[in-house]
C-alpha positions as CSV (number, residue, x, y, z in Angstrom):
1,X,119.8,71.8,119.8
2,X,117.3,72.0,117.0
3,X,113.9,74.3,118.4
4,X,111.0,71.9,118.1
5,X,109.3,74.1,116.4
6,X,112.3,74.6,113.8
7,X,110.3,73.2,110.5
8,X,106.7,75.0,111.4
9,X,108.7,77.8,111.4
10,X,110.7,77.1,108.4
11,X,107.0,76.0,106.6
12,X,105.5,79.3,107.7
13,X,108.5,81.6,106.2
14,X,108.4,79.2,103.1
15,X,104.8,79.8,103.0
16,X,105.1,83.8,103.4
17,X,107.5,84.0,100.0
18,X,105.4,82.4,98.2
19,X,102.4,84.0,99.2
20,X,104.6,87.2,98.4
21,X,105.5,86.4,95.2
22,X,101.8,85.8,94.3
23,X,100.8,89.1,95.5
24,X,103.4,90.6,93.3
25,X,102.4,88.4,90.3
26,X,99.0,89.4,90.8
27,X,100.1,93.3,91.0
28,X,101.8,93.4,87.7
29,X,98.7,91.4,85.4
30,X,96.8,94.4,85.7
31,X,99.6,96.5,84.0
32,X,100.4,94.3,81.5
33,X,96.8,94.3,80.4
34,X,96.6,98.1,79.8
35,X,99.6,98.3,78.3
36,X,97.9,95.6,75.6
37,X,94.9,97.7,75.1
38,X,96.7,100.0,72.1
39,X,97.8,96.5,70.6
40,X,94.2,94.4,71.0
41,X,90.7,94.7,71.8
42,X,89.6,93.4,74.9
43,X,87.7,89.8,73.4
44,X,91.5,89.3,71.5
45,X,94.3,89.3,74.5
46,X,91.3,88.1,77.2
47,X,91.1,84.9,74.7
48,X,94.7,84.5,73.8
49,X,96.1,85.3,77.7
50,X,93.5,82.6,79.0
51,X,94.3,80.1,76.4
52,X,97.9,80.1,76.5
53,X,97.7,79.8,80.6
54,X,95.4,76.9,79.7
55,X,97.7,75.5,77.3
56,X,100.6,75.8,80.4
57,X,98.3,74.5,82.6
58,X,97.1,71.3,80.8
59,X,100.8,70.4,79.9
60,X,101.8,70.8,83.5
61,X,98.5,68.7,84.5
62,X,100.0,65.9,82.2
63,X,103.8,66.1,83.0
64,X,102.2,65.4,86.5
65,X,99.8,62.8,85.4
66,X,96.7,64.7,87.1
67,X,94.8,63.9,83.9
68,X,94.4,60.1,85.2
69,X,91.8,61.5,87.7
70,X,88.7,60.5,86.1
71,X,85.8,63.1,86.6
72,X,82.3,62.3,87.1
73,X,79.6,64.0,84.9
74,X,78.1,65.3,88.4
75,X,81.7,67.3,88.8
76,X,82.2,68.3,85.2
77,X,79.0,70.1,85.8
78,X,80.0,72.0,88.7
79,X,83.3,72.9,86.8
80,X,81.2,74.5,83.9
81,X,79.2,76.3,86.7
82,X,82.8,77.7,88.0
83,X,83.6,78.4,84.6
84,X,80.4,80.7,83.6
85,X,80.7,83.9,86.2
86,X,85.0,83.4,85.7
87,X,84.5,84.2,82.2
88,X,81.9,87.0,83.5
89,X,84.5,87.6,85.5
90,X,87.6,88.0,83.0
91,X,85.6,89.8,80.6
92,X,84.8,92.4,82.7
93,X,88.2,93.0,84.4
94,X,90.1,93.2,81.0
95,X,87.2,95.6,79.5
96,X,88.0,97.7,82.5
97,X,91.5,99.0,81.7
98,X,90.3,100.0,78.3
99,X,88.8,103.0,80.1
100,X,90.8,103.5,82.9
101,X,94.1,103.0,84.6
102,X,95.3,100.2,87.1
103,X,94.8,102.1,90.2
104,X,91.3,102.8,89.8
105,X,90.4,99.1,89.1
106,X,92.4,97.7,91.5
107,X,91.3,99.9,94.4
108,X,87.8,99.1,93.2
109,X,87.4,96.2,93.1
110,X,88.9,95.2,96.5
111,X,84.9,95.4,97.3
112,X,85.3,91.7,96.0
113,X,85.4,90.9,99.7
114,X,82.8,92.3,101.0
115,X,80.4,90.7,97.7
116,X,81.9,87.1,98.9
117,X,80.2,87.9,102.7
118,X,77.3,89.7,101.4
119,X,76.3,86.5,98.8
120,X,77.6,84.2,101.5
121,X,74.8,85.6,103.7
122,X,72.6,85.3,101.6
123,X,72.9,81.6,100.3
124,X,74.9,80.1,103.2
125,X,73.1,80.0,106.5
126,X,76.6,78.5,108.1
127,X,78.2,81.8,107.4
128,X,75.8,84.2,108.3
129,X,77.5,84.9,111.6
130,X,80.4,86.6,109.3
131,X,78.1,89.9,108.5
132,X,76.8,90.4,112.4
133,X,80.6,90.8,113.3
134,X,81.2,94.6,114.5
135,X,84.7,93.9,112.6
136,X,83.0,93.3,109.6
137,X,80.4,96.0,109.6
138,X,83.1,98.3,110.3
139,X,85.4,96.8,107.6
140,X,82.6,97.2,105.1
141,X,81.2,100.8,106.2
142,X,85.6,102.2,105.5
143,X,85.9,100.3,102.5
144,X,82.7,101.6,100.4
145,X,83.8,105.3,102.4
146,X,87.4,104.9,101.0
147,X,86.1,103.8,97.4
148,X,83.2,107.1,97.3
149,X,86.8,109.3,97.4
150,X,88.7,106.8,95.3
151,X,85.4,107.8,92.9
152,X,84.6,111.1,93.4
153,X,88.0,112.4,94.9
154,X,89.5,111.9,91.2
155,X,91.7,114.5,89.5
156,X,89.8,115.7,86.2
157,X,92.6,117.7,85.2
158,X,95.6,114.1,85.7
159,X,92.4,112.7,83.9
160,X,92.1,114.5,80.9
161,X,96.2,113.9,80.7
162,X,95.8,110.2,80.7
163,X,92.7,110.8,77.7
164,X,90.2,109.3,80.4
165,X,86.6,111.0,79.4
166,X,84.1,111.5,81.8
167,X,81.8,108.9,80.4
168,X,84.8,106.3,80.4
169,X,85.9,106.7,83.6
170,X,82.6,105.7,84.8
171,X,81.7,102.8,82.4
172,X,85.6,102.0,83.6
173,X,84.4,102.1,87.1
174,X,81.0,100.0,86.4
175,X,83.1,97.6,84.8
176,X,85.3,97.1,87.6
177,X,82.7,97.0,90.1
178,X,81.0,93.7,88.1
179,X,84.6,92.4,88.1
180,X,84.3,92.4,91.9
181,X,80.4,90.7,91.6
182,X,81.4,88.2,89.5
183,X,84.5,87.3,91.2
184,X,82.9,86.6,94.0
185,X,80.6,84.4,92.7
186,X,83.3,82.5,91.4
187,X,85.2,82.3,94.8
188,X,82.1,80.7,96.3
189,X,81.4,78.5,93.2
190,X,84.9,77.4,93.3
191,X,85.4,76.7,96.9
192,X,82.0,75.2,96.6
193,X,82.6,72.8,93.5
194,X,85.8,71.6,93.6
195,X,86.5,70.5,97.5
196,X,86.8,66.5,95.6
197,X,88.7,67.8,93.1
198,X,92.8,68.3,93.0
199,X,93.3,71.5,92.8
200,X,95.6,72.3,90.3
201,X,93.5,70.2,87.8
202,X,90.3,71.8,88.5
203,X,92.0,75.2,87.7
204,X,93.3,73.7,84.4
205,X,89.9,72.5,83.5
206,X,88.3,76.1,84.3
207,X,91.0,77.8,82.5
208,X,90.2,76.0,79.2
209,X,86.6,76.1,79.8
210,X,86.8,79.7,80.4
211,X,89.0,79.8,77.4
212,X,86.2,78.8,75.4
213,X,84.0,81.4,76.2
214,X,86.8,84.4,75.5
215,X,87.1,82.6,72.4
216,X,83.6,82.9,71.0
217,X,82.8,86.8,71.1
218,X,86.9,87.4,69.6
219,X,86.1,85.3,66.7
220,X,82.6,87.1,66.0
221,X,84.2,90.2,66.8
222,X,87.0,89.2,64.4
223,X,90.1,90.6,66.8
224,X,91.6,87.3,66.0
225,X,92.8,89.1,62.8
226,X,95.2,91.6,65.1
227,X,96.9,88.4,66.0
228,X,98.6,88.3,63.1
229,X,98.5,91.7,62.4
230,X,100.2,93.2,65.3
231,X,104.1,92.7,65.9
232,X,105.0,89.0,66.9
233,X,106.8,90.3,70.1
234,X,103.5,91.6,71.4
235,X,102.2,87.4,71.2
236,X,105.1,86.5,73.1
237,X,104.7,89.1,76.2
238,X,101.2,88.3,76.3
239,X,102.0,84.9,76.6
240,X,104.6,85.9,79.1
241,X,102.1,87.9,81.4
242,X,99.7,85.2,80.9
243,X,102.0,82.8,82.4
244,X,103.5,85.1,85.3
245,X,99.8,86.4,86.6
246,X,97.7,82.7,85.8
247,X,99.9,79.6,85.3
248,X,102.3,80.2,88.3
249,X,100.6,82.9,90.2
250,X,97.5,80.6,91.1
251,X,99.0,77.2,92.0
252,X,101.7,79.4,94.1
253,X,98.5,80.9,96.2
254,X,97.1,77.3,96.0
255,X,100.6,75.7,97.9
256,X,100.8,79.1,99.9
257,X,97.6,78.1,101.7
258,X,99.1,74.6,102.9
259,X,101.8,77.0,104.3
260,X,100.2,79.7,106.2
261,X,96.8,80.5,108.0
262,X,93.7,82.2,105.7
263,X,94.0,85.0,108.2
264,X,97.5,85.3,107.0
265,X,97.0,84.8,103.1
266,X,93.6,87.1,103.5
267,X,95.6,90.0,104.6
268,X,98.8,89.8,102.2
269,X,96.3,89.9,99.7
270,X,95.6,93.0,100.9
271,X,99.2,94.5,98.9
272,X,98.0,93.9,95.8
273,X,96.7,97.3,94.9
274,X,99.5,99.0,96.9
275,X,101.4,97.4,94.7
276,X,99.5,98.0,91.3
277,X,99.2,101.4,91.9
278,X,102.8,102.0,92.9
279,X,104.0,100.2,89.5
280,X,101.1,102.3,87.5
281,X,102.2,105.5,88.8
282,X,105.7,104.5,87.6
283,X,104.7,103.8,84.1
284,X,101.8,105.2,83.1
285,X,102.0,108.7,85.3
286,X,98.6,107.1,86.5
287,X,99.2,109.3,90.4
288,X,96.4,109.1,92.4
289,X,94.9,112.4,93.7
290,X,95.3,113.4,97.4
291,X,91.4,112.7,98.5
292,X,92.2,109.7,96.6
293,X,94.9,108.7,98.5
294,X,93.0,108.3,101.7
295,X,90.4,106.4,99.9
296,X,92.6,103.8,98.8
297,X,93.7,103.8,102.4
298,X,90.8,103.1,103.8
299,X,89.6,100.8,101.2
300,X,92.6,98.5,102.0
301,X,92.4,98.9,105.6
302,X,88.3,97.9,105.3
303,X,88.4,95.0,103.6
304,X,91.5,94.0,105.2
305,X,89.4,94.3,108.4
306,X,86.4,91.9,106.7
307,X,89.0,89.7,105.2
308,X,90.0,89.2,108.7
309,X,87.1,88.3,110.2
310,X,85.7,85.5,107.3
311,X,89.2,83.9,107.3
312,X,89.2,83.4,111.2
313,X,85.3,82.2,110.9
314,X,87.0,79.7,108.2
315,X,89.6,79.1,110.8
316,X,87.4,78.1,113.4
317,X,85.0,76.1,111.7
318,X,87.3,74.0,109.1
319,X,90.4,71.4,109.9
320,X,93.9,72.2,108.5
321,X,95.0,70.0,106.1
């Protein structure tokens, strides 16, 4: 006899492999970007990357026949509010590997979490109980410990090896700290803006949006030119990353969230820069110093901890779909 509980079970495994192969999507972009940084500047493959997930995204949307959703000025507003801090956003997390290496960002900005409670108290009064949770101030206090060693517990000698000067591991550091900011102000914009909007479609309308603004500063800047100038294989793994880490890694995480609880997606996320630095170490020799280490540690383990605590709050307050 078939368990009655045979297909939640067999939704909630589905749900964990796809979550999975997010968080592995999502672990790789990073070093795919630094390996691009001796073939573009940071305005060229940020513009190129976007557009051609755009490009995927838009043909998807139409195969699909999400384009027949008719928008109202009122929500084309609040997608070009979503779109402003993700360019910020992109900008500043592709600017970041041109200075340092993939474990350093990634460790980083994991503070991303706790900038999504911090604004949330701030503007939100119905999440306010998030930041009195002992949980969460405990979460918070570990992870900013963990990222002061991930910081200041860095190797100057590995350093020097990878040709990361002192000033550009800290504008490298600055840089992915604003990545952090401005993604969370995107996360709150986005789950703010688009709870009317199909999901998918809203995300192809950023990405194009967002698109838009890349593309501006690379044609001032003129890195458009190094499209043409670099080797055409470099166009088509761009395009490849671009469609591995965007195109399918967000709409997976989109159908991964009808599979399994925010508790459960908010702490696989967690693997991300376990991940990132494991396959950085592996290519780039980019090894992470002993005090470092522990850092990282606790910096997982904190905002895994405040992850935790907004995505039962989330839990508790909202109905599953």
């Amino acid at each position: 006899m078939t368990p009655p509980d045979s297909g939640n079970t067999s939704r909630h495994l589905r749900g964990l492999l796809i979550l999975m192969t997010t968080v592995l999507l999502w672990s790789i972009g990073p070093i795919f970007i630094k390996y691009f940084t001796h073939l573009y500047d940071s305005w060229t493959q940020n513009a190129f990357r976007y557009g051609s997930a755009a490009a995927m995204l838009a043909l998807v949307s139409t195969v699909r026949g999400d384009f027949k959703y008719r928008l109202t000025r009122e929500q084309w507003k609040r997608l070009a509010l979503v779109a402003l801090p993700n360019t910020l956003m992109q900008t500043a997390y592709a600017a970041s590997f041109y200075y340092v290496y993939p474990s350093l960002v990634s460790l980083v900005s994991r503070t991303q979490v706790l900038f999504v409670i911090l604004l949330s108290f701030l503007i939100f009064h119905d999440e306010r109980q998030v930041i009195r949770s002992p949980r969460f101030l405990f979460g918070m206090a570990l992870a900013l410990a963990g990222v002061g060693l991930v910081v200041f517990g860095r190797d100057l000698a590995l350093l020097t090896q990878l040709s990361v000067s002192e000033s550009g591991f800290w504008i490298g550091t600055t840089l992915a700290l604003l990545y952090a900011l401005f993604g969370a102000v995107y996360s709150l914009a986005i789950k703010r803006a688009v709870r009317d909007i199909p999901p998918l479609l809203s995300f192809t309308h950023v990405s194009w949006m967002t698109t838009l603004g890349l593309t501006v500063p690379m044609l001032v800047s003129g890195g458009y030119r190094d499209l043409y100038a670099q080797p055409a294989w470099g166009l088509g793994l761009m395009a490849v990353s671009s469609l591995l880490a965007i195109a399918i890694a967000h709409p997976l995480y989109f159908t991964a969230l009808r599979e399994v609880t925010a508790v459960t997606a908010s702490s696989m996320l967690q693997l991300i820069p376990v991940f990132t630095c494991l396959f950085s170490a592996v290519l780039y020799h980019d090894v992470l110093s002993p005090l470092q280490l522990i850092g990282g540690g606790a910096v997982v383990l904190g905002t895994w901890f405040a992850a935790l605590v907004q995505a039962r709050e989330e839990n508790a307050v909202s109905v599953p779909e």
